[in-house]
C-alpha positions, 0 to 999 in steps of 0.5 A: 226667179232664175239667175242668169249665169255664165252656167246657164245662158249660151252666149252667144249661141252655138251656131254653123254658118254655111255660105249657100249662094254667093253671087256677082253680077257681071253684067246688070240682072237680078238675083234670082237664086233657086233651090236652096237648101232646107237643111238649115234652121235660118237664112241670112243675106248680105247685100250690095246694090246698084240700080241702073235706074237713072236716079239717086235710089231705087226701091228693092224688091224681094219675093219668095217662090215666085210669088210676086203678088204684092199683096201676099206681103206685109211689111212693118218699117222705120227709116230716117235720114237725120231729119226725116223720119217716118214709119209705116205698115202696108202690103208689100215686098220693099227690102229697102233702097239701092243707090241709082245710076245717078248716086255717087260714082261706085256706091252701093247700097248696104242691106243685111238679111235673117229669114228666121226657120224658112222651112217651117210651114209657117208665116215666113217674116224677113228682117232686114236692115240696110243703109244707102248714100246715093247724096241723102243718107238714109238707114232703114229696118224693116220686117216684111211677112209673107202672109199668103203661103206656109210653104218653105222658102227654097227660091228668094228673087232680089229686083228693082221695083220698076224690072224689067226697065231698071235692073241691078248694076254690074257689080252688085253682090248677093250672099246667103248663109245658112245658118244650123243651130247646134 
């Protein structure tokens, strides 16, 4: 059996974070970021959303490449709010919640992102956490799969579920970090 020891274990790892899209919506729209770099071994995102859907929340979508074929997706998930709970698995793309028009004044939902090696021909699996407090506070981890390519990822669209009708509010944010291990 191996002892681990400060001698052994890199802790934490050696790694060269890389800001390679950071964007702020002046006016509503979407994220759509395309050509991004292939030179790195993971993706990370960081996000703050606001729907102008006229609701408490929103359900978000993300694709890959311009696949928005629902059913290329599979996501594993478990969310709660204090005293509801639940936890599912089906075909789809739901990154999780942003707050709506009608959430509280000036909130955003919060979501973090890792896309662990997006260029390997491979199934690509997303996992995110995220959290939202449009009035029910809700905190929610998922892993979605995309199941129907093996291609590299090199274009992430972030929508509302109901677009073209609901969009993202000015002022949402969209930031994704490569990430090369050394």
């Amino acid at each position: 059996m191996t002892k681990y020891t400060s001698e052994n274990v890199i802790y934490p790892p050696k790694q060269i974070y890389v800001p390679l899209h950071k964007e702020t919506l002046t006016t509503a729209g979407i994220f759509d970021a395309t050509g991004i770099s292939q030179d790195y071994d993971h993706l990370m995102m960081r996000l703050l959303l606001r729907s102008t859907q006229v609701a408490d929340s929103d359900v978000v979508k993300m694709f890959f490449n311009g696949d928005t074929t629902v059913t290329n997706y599979r996501e594993q998930f478990v969310y709660g709010n204090g005293t509801t709970h639940a936890a599912t698995n089906q075909d789809n793309t739901n990154l999780g919640y942003a707050v709506g028009a009608s959430g509280a004044a000036g909130k955003y939902s919060h979501h973090f992102v890792e896309i662990f090696k997006y260029t390997e021909t491979s199934y690509k699996i997303a996992f995110s956490k995220s959290s939202i407090f449009p009035g029910t506070d809700w905190i929610d981890n998922r892993a979605t799969v995309w199941q129907a390519s093996t291609a590299a990822i090199n274009q992430i669209t972030i929508q509302p579920d109901g677009y073209a009708t609901d969009t993202f509010a000015a002022g949402s944010y969209l930031e994704i970090i490569g990430v090369k291990n050394l």
